[in-house]
C-alpha positions as CSV (number, residue, x, y, z in Angstrom):
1,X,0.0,0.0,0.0
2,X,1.3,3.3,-1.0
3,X,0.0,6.3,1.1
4,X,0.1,10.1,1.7
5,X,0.5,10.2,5.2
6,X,0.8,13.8,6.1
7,X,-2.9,14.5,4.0
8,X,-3.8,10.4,5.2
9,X,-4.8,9.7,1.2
10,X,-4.6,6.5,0.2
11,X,-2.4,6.5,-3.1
12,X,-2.5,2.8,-4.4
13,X,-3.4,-0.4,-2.7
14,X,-0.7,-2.0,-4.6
15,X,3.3,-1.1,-5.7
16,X,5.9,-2.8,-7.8
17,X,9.3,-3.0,-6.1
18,X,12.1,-2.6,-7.7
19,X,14.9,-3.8,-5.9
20,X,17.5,-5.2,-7.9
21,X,19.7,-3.9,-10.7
22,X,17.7,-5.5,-13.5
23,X,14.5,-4.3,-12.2
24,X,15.5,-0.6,-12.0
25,X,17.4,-0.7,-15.2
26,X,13.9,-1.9,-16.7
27,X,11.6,0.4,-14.3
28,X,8.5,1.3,-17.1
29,X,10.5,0.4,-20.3
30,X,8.3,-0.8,-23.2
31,X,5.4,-0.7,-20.9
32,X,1.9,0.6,-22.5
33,X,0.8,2.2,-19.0
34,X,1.5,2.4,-15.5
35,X,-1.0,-0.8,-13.3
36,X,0.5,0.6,-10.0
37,X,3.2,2.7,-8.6
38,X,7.2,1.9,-9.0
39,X,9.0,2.2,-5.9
40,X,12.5,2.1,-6.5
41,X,14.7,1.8,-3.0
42,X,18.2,2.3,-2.7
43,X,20.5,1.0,0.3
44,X,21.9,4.4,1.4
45,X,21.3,7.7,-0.3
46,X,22.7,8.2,-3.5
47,X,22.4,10.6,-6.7
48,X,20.2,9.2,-9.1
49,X,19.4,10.2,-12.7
50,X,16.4,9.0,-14.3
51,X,16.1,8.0,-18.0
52,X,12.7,7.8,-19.9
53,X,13.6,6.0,-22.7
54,X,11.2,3.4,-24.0
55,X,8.6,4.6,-21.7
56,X,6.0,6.0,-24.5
57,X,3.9,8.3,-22.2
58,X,4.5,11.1,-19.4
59,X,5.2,10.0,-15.5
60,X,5.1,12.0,-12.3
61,X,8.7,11.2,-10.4
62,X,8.6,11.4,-7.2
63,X,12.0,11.8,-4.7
64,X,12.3,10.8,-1.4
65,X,15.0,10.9,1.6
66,X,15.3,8.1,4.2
67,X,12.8,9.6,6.2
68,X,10.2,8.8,2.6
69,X,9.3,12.7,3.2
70,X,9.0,13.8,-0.7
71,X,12.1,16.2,-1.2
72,X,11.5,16.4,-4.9
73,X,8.7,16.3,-7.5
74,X,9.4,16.4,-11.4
75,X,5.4,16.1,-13.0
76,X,4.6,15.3,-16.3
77,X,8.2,13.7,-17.1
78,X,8.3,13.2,-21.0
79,X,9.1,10.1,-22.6
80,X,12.5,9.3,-24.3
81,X,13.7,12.4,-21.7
82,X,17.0,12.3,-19.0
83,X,16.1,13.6,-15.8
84,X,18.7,15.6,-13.8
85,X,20.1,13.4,-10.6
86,X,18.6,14.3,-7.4
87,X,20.2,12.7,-4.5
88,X,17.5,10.7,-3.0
89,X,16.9,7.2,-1.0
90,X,13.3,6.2,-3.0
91,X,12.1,7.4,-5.7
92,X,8.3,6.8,-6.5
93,X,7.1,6.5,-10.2
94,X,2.9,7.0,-10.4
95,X,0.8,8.0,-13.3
96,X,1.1,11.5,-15.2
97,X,-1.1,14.0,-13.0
98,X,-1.0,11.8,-9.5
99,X,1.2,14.0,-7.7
100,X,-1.4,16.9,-8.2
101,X,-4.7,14.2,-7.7
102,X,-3.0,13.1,-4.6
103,X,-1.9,16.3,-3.4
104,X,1.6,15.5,-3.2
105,X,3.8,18.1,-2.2
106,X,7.7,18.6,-1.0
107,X,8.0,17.7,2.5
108,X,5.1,15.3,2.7
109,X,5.8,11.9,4.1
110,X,5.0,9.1,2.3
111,X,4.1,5.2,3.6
112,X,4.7,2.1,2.0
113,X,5.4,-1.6,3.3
């Protein structure tokens, strides 16, 4: 489950983990839409870049610290697009529009298990 816990709104009942190398490497490539949220978790913090290519519509990113409160949000990322690195310890991948719908903003904290 994937929720907004400083506005308590439930984001998705159900996340995709993605752990491992392979699975981040992959994150929404060649995918036709988003089924639920990517959560991509990293051991420590570290400065991540974010590549769009292959994904053939527009994401909302979202970046967290350890604490999972949001430190940055890039909406509406483009497909076949480089995002800038953000050092970050999660970063949360929902559909195009979700940060707004879900009224996610910088310094919220976030919940997932």
């Amino acid at each position: 489950m994937l929720i907004n816990k400083t506005k308590n709104i439930v984001i998705s009942k159900d996340v995709r983990y993605c752990r491992n190398i392979f699975s981040k490497a992959k994150g929404l490539m060649f995918s036709r839409k988003i089924d639920k949220p990517l959560i991509f978790l990293f051991s420590k913090e570290k400065r991540v870049s974010i590549h769009m290519f292959f994904v053939f519509f527009p994401i909302d990113v979202i970046y967290l610290n350890k604490n999972k409160e949001v430190i940055y949000i890039k909406e509406n990322a483009k497909p076949f697009t480089l995002l800038r690195a953000i050092n970050c310890n999660y970063i949360i991948e929902i559909e195009e529009g979700g940060a707004e719908r879900y009224k996610i903003e910088k310094g919220d904290i976030v919940k997932f298990d």
